[in-house]
C-alpha positions in Angstrom: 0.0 0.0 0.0 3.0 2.6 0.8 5.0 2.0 -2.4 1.7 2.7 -4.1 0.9 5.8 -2.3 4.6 6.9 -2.8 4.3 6.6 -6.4 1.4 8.6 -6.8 2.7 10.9 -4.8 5.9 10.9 -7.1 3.8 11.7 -10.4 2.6 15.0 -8.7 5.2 16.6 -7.0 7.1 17.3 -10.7 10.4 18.1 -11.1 11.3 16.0 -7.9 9.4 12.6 -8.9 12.6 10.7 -9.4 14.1 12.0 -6.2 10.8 10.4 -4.2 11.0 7.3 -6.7 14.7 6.8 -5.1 14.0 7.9 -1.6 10.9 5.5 -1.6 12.9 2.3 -3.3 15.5 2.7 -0.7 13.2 2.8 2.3 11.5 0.0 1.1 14.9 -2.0 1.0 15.6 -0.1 4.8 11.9 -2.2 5.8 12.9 -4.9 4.0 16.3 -5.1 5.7 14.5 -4.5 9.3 11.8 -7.4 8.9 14.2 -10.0 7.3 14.5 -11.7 10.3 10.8 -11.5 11.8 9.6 -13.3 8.2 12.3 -15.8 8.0 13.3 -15.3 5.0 16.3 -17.5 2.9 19.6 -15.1 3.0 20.0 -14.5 -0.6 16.6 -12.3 -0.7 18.2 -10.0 0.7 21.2 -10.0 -1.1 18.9 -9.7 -4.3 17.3 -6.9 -2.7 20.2 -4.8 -2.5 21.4 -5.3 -6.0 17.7 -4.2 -7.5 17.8 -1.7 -5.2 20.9 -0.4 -6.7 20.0 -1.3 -10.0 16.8 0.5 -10.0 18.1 3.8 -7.4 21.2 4.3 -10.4 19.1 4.0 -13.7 16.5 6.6 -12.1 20.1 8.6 -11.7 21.2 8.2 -15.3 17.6 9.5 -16.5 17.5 12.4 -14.5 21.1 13.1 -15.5 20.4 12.1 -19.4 17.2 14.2 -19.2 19.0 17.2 -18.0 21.4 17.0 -20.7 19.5 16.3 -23.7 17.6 19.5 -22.4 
């Protein structure tokens, strides 16, 4: 429900979307990390976690930066 909210939210704030887009994938990944143990999940979930975290909190990164100078 909060990743949904936070990406709605993101759509109407502008210029800053892709800032809330990052901030929002990396507290997800912060939650994730603090319930890993509560839900008993396998280790490498979280490890995969972190990667796509990355992966996703770098290409928003590159668009903003491509977007900016492409004009």
């Amino acid at each position: 429900m909060v990743p949904a909210i936070i990406s709605l939210f993101a759509t109407t704030v502008g210029g800053f979307g892709f800032a809330v887009l990052m901030a929002g994938f990396i507290g997800a990944y912060q939650v994730d990390r603090h319930v890993f143990g509560w839900y008993g999940l396998p280790q490498w979930f979280l490890r995969m976690r972190f990667i796509l975290t990355c992966a996703v909190v770098v290409l928003l990164a590159l668009t903003v930066i491509a977007g900016n100078v492409r004009g």
